[in-house]
Structure formats: structure tokens, C-alpha cells
C-alpha positions in Angstrom: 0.0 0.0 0.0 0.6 0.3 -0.1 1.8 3.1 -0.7 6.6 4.1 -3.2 7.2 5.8 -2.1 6.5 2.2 -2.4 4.3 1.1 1.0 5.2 -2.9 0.2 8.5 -4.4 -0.7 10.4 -4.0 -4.4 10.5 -7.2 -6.2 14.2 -8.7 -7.3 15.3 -9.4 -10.8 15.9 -13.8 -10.2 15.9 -14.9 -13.4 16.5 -13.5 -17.3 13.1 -13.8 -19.5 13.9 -12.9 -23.2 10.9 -12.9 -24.6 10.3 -10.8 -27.8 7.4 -9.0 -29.0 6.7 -7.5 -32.5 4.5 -5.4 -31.9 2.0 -3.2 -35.2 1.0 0.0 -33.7 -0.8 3.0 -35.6 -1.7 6.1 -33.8 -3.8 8.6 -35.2 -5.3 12.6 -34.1 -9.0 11.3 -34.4 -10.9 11.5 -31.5 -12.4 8.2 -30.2 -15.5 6.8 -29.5 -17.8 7.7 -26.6 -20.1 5.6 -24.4 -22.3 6.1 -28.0 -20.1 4.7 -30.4 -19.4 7.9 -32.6 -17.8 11.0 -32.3 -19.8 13.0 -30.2 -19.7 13.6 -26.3 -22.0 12.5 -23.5 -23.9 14.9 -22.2 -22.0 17.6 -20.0 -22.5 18.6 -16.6 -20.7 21.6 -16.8 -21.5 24.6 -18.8 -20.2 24.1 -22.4 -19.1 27.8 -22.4 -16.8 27.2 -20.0 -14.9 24.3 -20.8 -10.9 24.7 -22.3 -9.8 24.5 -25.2 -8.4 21.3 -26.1 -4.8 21.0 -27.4 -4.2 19.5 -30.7 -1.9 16.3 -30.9 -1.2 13.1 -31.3 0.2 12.5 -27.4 -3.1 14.1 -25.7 -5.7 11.7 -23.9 -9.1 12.5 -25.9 -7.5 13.0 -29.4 -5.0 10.1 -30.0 -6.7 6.3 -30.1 -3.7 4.4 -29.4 -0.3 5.2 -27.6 2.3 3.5 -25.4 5.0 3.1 -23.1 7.6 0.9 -22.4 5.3 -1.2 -20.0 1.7 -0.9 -21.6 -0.3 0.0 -24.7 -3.7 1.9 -24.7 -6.3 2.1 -27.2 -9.2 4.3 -26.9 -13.0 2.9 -26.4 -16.5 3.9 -26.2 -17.5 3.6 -22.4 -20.1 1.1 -24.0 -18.0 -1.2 -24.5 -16.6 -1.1 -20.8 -18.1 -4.4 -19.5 -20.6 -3.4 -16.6 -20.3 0.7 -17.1 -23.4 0.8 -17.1 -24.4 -0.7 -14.2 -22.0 0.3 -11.6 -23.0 2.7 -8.3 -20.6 5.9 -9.5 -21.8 7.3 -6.4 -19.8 4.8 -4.2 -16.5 5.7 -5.7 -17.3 9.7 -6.2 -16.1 10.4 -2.6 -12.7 8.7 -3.1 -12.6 10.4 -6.3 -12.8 14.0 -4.6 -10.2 12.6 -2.0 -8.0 12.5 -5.1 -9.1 15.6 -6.3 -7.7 17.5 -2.9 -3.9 16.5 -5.3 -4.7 16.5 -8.8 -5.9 20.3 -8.9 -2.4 21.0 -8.6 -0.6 18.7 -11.2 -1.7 21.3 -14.0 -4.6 23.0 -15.9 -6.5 20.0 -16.8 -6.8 18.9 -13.8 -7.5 21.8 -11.8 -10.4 22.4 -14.2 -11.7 18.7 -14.2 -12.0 18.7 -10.7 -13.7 22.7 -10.1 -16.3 21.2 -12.6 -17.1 17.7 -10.3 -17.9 20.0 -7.1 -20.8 20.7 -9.2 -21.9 17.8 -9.7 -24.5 15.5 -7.9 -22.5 13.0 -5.6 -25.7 10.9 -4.8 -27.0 11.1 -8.5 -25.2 7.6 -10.4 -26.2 8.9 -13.5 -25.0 12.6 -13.0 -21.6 10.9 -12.0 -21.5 8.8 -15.1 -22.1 11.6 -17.3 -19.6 13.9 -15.5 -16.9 10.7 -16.2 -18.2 10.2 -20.0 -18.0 14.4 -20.5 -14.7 15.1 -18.9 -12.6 11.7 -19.3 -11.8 9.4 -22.4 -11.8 5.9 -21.8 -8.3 3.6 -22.6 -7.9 0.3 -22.5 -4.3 -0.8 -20.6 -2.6 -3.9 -22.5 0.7 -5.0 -21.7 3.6 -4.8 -23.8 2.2 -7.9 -25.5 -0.7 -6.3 -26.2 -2.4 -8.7 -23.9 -5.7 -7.6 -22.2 -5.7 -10.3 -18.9 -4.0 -9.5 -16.2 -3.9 -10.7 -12.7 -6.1 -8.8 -10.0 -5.3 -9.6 -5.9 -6.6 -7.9 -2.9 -5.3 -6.3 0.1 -6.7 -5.3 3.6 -5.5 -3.1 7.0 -4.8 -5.9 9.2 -4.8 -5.4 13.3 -2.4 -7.4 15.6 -2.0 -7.0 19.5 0.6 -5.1 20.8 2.2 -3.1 23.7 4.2 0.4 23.9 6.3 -1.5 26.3 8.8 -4.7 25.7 7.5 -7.1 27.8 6.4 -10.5 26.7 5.1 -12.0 24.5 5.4 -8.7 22.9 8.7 -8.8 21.9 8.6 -7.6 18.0 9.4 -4.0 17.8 7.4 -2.1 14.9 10.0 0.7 14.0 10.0 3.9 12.7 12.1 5.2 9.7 15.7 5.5 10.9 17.6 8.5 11.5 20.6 7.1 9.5 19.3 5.8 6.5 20.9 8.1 3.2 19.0 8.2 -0.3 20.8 8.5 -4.1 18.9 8.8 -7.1 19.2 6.2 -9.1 19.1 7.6 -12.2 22.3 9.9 -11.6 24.4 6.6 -10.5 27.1 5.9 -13.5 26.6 2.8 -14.9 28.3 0.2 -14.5 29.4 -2.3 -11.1 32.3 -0.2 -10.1 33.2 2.1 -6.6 32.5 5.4 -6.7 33.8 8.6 -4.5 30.4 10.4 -2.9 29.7 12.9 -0.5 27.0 13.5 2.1 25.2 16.3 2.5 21.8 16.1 4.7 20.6 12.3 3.8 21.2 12.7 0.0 24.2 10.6 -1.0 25.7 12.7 -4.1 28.4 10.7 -6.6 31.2 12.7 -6.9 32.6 12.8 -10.9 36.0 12.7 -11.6 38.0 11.2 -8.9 39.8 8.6 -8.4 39.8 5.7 -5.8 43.1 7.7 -4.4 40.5 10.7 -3.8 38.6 8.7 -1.7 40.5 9.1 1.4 40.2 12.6 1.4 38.0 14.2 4.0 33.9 14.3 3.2 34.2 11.0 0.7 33.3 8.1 1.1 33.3 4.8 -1.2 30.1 3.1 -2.8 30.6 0.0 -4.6 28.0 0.1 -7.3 27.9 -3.9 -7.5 26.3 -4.0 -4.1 23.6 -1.8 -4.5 19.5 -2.4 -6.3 18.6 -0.1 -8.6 14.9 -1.7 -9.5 13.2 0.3 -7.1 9.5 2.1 -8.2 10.8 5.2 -6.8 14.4 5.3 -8.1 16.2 4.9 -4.8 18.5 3.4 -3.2 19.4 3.2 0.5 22.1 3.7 1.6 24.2 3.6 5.4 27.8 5.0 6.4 30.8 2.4 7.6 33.3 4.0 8.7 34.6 5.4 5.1 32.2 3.4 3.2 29.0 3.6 1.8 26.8 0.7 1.6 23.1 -1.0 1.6 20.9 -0.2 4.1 20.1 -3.1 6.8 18.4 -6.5 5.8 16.1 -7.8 7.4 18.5 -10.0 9.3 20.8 -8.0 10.3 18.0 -5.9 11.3 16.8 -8.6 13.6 19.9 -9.9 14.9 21.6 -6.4 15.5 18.9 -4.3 16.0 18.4 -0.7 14.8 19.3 1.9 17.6 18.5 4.6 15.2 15.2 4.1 14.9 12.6 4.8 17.2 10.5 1.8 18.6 6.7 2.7 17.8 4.9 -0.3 20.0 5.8 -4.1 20.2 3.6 -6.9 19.0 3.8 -10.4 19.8 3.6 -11.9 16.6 6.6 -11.8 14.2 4.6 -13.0 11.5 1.8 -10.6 11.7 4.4 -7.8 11.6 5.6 -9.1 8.1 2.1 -9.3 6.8 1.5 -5.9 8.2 4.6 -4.8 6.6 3.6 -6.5 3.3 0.1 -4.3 3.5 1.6 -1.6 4.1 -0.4 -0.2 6.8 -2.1 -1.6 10.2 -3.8 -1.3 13.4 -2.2 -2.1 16.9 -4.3 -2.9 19.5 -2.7 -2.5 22.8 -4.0 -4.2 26.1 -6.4 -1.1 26.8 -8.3 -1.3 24.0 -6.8 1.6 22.3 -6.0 1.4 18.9 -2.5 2.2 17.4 -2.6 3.2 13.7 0.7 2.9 11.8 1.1 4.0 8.0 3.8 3.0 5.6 7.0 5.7 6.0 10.1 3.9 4.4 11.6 0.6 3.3 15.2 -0.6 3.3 15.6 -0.7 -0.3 16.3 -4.5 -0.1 15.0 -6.7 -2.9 11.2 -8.4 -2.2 12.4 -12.4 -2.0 9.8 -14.0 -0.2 9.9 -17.9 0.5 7.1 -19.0 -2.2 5.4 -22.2 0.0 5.8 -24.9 -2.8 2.5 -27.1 -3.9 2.1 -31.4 -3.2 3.7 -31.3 -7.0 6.9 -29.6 -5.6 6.1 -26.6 -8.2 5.5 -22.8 -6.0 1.9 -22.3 -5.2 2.0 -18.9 -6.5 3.4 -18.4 -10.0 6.3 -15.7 -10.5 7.7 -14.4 -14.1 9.9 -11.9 -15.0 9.3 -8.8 -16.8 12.4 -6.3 -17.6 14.1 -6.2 -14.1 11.3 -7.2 -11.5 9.5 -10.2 -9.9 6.0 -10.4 -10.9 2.8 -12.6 -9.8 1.2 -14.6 -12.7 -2.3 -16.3 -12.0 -2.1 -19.4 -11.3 -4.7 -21.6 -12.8 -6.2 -24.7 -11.3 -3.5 -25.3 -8.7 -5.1 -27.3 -6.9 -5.1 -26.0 -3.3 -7.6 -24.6 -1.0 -8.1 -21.1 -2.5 -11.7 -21.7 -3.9 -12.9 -23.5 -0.8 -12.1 -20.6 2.2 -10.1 -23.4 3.6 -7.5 -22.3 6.3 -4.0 -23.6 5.9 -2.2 -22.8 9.0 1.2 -23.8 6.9 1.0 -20.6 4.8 0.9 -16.7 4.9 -1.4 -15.8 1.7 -1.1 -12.0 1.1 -0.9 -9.7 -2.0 -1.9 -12.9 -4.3 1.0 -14.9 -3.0 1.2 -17.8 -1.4 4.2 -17.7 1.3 5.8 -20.6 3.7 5.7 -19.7 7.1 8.9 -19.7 9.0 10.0 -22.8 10.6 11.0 -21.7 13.9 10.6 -18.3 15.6 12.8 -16.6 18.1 13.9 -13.7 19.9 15.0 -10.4 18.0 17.2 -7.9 19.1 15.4 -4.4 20.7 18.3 -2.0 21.4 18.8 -0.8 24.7 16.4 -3.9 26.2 18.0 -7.2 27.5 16.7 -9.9 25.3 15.2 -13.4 27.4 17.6 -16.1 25.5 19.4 -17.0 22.4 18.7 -14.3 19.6 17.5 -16.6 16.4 15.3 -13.7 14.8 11.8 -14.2 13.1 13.0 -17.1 10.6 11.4 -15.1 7.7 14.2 -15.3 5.2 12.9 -12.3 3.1 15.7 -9.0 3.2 13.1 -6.8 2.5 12.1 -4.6 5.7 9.2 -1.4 6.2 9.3 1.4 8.7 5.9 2.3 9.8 5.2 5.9 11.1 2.2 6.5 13.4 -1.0 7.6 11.7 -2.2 11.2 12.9 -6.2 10.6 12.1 -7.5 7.3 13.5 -10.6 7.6 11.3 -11.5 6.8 7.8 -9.0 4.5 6.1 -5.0 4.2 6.0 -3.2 6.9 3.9 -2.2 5.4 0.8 1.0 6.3 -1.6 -1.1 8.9 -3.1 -1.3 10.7 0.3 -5.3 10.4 0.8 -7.1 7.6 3.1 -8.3 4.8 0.7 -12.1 4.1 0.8 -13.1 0.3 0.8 -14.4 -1.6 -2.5 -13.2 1.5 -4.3 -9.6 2.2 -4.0 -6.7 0.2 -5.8 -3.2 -0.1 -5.5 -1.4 0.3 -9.4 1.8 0.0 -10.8 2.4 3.9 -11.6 4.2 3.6 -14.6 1.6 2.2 -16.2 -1.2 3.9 -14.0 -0.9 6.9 -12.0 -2.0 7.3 -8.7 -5.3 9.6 -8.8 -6.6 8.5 -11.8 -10.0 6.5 -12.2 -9.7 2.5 -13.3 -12.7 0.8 -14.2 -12.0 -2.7 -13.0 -13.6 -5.8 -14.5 -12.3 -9.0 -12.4 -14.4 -11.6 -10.3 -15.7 -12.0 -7.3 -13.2 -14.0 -4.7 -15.0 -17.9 -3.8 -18.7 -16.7 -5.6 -17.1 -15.8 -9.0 -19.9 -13.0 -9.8 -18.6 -10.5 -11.9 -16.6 -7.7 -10.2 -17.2 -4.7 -12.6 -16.6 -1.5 -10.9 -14.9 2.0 -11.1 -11.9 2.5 -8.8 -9.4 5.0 -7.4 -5.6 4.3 -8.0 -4.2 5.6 -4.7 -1.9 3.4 -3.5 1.1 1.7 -4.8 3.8 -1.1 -4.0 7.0 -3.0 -5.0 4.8 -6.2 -5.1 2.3 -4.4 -7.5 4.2 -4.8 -10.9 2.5 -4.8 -14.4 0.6 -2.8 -16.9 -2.6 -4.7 -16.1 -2.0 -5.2 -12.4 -4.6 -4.2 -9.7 -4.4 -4.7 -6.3 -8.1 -4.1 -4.6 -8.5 -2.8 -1.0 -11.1 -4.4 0.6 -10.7 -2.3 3.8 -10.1 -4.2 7.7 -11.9 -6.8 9.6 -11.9 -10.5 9.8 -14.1 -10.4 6.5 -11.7 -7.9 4.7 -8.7 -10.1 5.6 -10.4 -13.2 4.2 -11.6 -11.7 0.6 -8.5 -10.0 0.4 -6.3 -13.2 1.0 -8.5 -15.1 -1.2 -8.2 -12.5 -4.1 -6.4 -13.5 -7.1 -8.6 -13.5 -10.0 -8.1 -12.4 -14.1 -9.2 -9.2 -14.7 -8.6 -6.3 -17.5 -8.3 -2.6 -16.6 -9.4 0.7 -18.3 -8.0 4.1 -17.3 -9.8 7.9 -17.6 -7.5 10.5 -19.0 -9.0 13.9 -18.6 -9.4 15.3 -22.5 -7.0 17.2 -23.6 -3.9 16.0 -21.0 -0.6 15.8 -22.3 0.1 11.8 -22.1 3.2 9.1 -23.4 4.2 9.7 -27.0 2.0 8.0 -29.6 2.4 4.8 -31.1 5.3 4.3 -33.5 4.1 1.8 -36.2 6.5 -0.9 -36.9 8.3 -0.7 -33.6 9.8 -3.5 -32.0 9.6 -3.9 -28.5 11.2 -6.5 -26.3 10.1 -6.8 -22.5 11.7 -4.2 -20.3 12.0 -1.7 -23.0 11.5 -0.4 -26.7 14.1 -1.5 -29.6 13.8 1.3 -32.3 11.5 3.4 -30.4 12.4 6.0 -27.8 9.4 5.2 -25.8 9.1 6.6 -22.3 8.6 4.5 -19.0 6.1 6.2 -17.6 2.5 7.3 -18.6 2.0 10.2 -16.8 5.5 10.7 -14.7 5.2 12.2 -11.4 7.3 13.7 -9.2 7.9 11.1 -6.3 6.0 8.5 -7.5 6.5 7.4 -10.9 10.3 8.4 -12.1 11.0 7.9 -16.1 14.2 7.3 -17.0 
């Protein structure tokens, strides 16, 4: 949720998959289709008069019918031909769609003007909604860089675990806080390349230092970063980073987190349940619920920058229970089709953690950790969850509504989703057509994308929030169902270049195309290269 600033872990790059894709794609100024089939617009809500004039272009949402990126390729449809359009409640998703609104009025004209126009509108009127949506928005398709429709759609939920704001057992788990001495570097402005590097510090921004030698790096202010150790395939383009002595290396893992603690970070409560914390962490948010009653409300704040590598729990066949391909330089979840466990039935398995759409092994054994500046009770062995990856929570100001997603506003239940924002960025209306988790009934409904995650990789990738409770928990674990995706692009916003016909793309990037990675890039959220 959560949340890239990535709320869940970033996937690692474990295996190479060269698959190539020849890919036919036109692009043209016409404007598409509306919910009618022809070229008009839907009625307006607004007054005609004083509407903006649209820019002309092949790259602007409302004018071009097909365009891509690196990740995804959209194609322009009539909202009639959005499965279930029709018959969707707008007016459950027009508050989170407002919530949104409080950001987007200040990411430029179009939006500003999109969002004065929907205070006017009727927010308990469906079909004033819809034709607000079918007046102001054009409606795209998202295919991957296949061109393939299907993708996989999971679910996700704020889960709450006892705790304490003291150590004392059996809460002996701390939930921390974002240290104090973790340093950030762009990415992008790394030299390429697996070589060591002479940086300074200034504040908690790492900054490479061109020019200099290894004999420079003695010098006073530099330090040494060795560019083989470090992960680069992170959604927000950083790495983190931590001084020793005159180097510079990756933050923590998760182990030597546990085993050595991490006495600059502050301890926000203590639960009692190692793996609750991980699934917590994996949400992205959570609720703590000490011995009083009183609830504790922690929010995604930072992550160690360690690869996602989470122990898969392997089906009777030996094969992993949750499928896993690779796509450019990142781990991501496949649907599994007739595997043959207890997904369908509601079944409990006590021998697994199911979260995000995978299926994980619980740890084997689980010990002590180390909490600095408290004397642990015996040997430390740590959780026994093998994963690097490690989240930093921060403590939730508002206890009401719903936890603060990536995109900064609280996500509203059955109608907020967490996106890949390369392909979809955060704020921006998805109409999601999936199924039903254990019934099956169609799932067709208009969504919010406001959160994010490093396990949330894919063009047509959806992660639904189904909100908290012991019912929330169990659709969301059970979620992992097909599903196809269509985003709203205000008319007239400037989006990815159009479609180059004839252009070869491979997966994890363009061949004969200077196509961009992002749709819509965002500052601190979706970083194009």
C-alpha cells in the first residue's frame, strides 16, 4: 500500500526472460468513441461555455486512439464497451474520487479544471456521475507490452495485531519507525556500470562525486560506494544507503535488522507476533491494538531498499503455489490456474501466509530479535522469515477513515486500488472488471488508483483494498482472480508519446522506439528514465 514511495517491498530481478514481441502499432489525431459509439460527447454537466480549449496532438488523452509506453499499450474505447459501465453505483467511488481531487488540482490546468467542474456535480446522483466521467474523461484500454488484455487482479486489507508500547512478553517484536541514518541517491544519476565510486553527504542525500579517483577517496567528506552492491529496480528510483566507517553501503536487511537491531530508529509499540508484523509490513499499513483497548494506527513511511524475495510455499507437486515471471528487471505474480489448493474453498492452511496474491511458507521456527537498549530473554534466532526486504511504519495522525495510501489520501473500501504507476498513475480513475473472490460473480466496478507497491508490478495489475476486519482479511487473502483494466485520461492531457508503427519492443524496453517508461510521470511517484 501500499503506498513508493512504495508502501510494500520492491521485487528482485531472479531470473532472465527474453521474450520478444513484434508489436503493429498506428496512432492517429482522431478522437475516439464515446459511451455512443461515434464521435460526439456524453452529455456535459458543466456549462459548455466554459470548458478549455483542447490542445491538438497526437500524445493528448481525448484525441490520439492508441499510444504506449515501455510497460503498456492503450487504445481508446466507447465507455459502451466497458463491461458493466453501465451498471455500476458511481456514487460509491465519487467520494474517493474527490479525496484524489484534494492532489490533482495542482498537477496542472487540466486537472485543476476537471476537478472545479465535479464539485458541481451530484454525488448521490449515479447517472450525473457517469455523465460527469463520460464528458470530462476518455476511456483507454491498458494492455501490456504484449498487447495482452488479462492480467492478474489480488486484494489487500489493513490488518490489526496486538501489541504493547512496552517490551514485555510476549510482545517482543518492535514495529519501528524510519531511521535516523538511513541516506538516499537517485538512481538515475548513478554511473553505470558495477564499479566504486567517490560520494559525498550532504543532509541524507548521497551525491556521486565525478571525476575522482579511488586515491580521492581518502580525502576528507568521501566516502566509497561500490555500485555492484547496490539495487537499482526500485519504483521510486532509490537506493538506501548507510555509512561504515569510510564506506557507503546498503541499508540493513532484514536479518541484520533482527539480529543487530536498529538503535536509530525509534521503537513505535511491540507486538507479539513476528509473522503478523511481516504481513503488516507486506500491506503496508495496520492497526495495533494494545491491552487497553486503544488502537495504534501505523502508516507506511520507508523501506530498506532490499530486494522483495519472499519464501514462495511450494504445492504437493513440488512446483511454487503462486506463479512468478519476469518482466524487464522485477519479480511479478502470474495467475495461477487450477493449482489445486484450498483457495476456492475458504479453507485455512495454518502452513501458509497468503497475502498480496502470493502464497508464502511460514517460518520454521521463531525466536527472539534484538530491541536496542532492552536485554533480550535467550538465544537471539530472529523471526526465521528469510525475506531482506524490511518497512518502517510511522504512526497515523487521524484514527478515522482508512490508512493513507501512496497517493497521500485515506483509501475508501471496495473502491480504491493499488497500481503499478508507470503504467497507472495514482489519482486517476480504473474501471476494473475482475471476479468475485469464492462466488465468482462479476466484479465490474470504477476504482481510485491511490496506492502503490513494490509487489504491485504490471501494466494490467490491480491490487483491490477491501478495507479491515476478519471479513476484509479473508476476501483479500482469497483475491487472485483475471481481470482487465481501463483508465480515464481527462481530454486534452498531455500523455506518453503516440504509437510508433513498426516498432519493435522486447520486454523491459523499446528497440527502435524512444518510448518513455512512464505514462504520466510524477514527481515522487513514478520516475521515467
Amino acid at each position: 500500500m501500499h503506498t513508493s514511495p512504495s508502501p510494500h517491498f520492491a521485487l528482485p530481478l531472479c531470473r532472465t526472460a527474453a521474450v520478444v514481441a513484434l508489436v503493429l502499432l498506428a496512432a492517429c489525431a482522431n478522437t475516439p468513441p464515446t459511451a455512443t459509439g461515434t464521435a460526439t460527447t456524453a452529455p456535459t454537466t458543466a456549462d459548455p461555455a466554459t470548458a478549455p480549449a483542447r490542445p491538438t496532438g497526437g500524445s493528448v488523452a481525448g484525441q490520439a486512439r492508441t499510444f504506449s509506453t515501455q510497460l503498456a499499450t492503450y487504445t481508446a474505447v466507447g465507455f459502451d464497451a466497458v463491461p458493466g459501465w453501465a451498471r455500476d453505483d458511481f456514487s460509491e467511488s465519487w467520494p474517493a474520487f474527490l479525496g484524489s481531487c484534494k492532489v490533482l488540482n495542482g498537477r496542472g490546468a487540466e486537472w485543476k479544471e476537471v476537478c472545479e467542474r465535479a464539485l458541481k456535480v451530484d454525488g448521490k446522483s449515479t447517472q450525473a456521475i457517469r455523465g460527469f466521467f463520460e464528458s470530462e474523461f476518455s476511456a483507454y484500454q491498458i494492455r501490456d507490452d504484449d498487447r495482452k488484455p488479462d492480467g492478474v487482479v489480488t486484494g489487500y486489507f489493513e490488518p490489526e495485531i496486538a501489541g504493547s508500547r512496552t517490551y514485555v512478553a510476549p510482545f517482543i517484536y518492535p514495529v519501528y519507525g524510519q531511521p535516523e541514518d538511513m541516506l538516499f541517491v537517485d538512481a538515475r544519476k548513478l554511473p553505470a556500470g558495477s564499479g566504486t565510486v567517490a560520494a559525498k553527504v550532504e543532509g541524507r542525500n548521497v551525491i556521486v562525486q565525478s571525476g575522482l579517483s579511488t586515491r580521492d577517496m581518502g580525502a576528507s567528506g568521501l566516502y566509497a560506494l561500490d555500485l555492484s552492491a547496490i539495487t537499482r529496480d526500485t519504483l521510486d528510483r532509490k537506493v538506501r544507503l548507510r555509512i561504515d566507517g569510510k564506506r557507503l553501503l546498503p541499508y540493513y536487511t532484514r536479518e541484520e535488522i533482527e539480529t543487530k537491531g536498529a538503535p536509530n530508529a525509534k521503537v513505535l509499540a511491540f507486538v507479539s507476533s513476528a509473522t503478523a508484523l511481516y504481513e503488516m509490513q507486506i500491506q503496508g499499513s495496520g492497526r495495533i491494538k494494545l491491552p487497553s483497548g486503544e488502537i495504534v494506527r501505523v502508516a507506511y513511511a520507508e523501506q530498506n531498499g532490499q530486494p522483495f524475495r519472499p519464501t514462495i510455499a511450494q504445492a504437493a507437486n513440488g512446483k511454487p503455489r503462486s506463479a512468478v515471471k519476469v518482466r524487464g528487471g522485477s519479480l511479478e505474480l502470474t495467475l495461477d490456474d487450477g493449482d489445486g489448493d484450498d483457495e476456492d474453498t475458504g479453507a485455512i492452511d495454518s502452513s501458509v501466509i497468503r497475502t498480496r496474491g502470493f502464497t508464502l511458507a511460514r517460518p520454521t521456527a521463531s525466536g527472539a530479535v534484538v530491541v536496542p537498549g532492552r536485554r533480550t530473554a535467550g538465544a537471539v534466532t530472529g523471526s526465521g522469515i528469510k525475506d531482506p526486504s524490511y518497512v518502517f511504519f510511522k504512526e497515523s495522525t487521524s484514527p478515522a477513515g482508512g490508512p493513507v495510501g501512496a497517493f497521500g489520501v485515506p483509501l475508501s473500501a471496495g473502491r480504491s486500488i493499488a497500481v503499478d504507476p508507470r503504467s497507472t498513475p495514482l489519482g486517476y480513475p480504473v474501471f476494473v472488471s475482475t471476479r468475485t473472490p469464492g462466488s465468482g460473480a462479476p466484479m465490474q466496478r470504477l476504482t481510485i488508483a491511490q496506492d502503490t507497491g513494490g509487489a504491485i508490478r504490471g501494466a494490467v495489475r490491480a491490487d483491490y483494498f477491501f478495507g479491515n476486519g476478519q471479513q476484509a482479511a479473508t476476501n483479500a487473502r482469497r483475491m487472485k482472480e483475471r481481470g482487465q483494466l481501463w483508465i480515464l485520461l481527462p481530454r486534452g492531457l498531455a500523455v506518453a508519446q503516440a504509437a510508433v508503427s513498426g516498432a519493435i519492443r522486447t520486454r523491459g524496453g523499446p528497440v527502435g522506439a524512444n518510448l518513455p517508461q512512464c505514462l504520466v510521470p510524477t514527481e515522487g511517484v513514478c520516475v521515467d528514465d
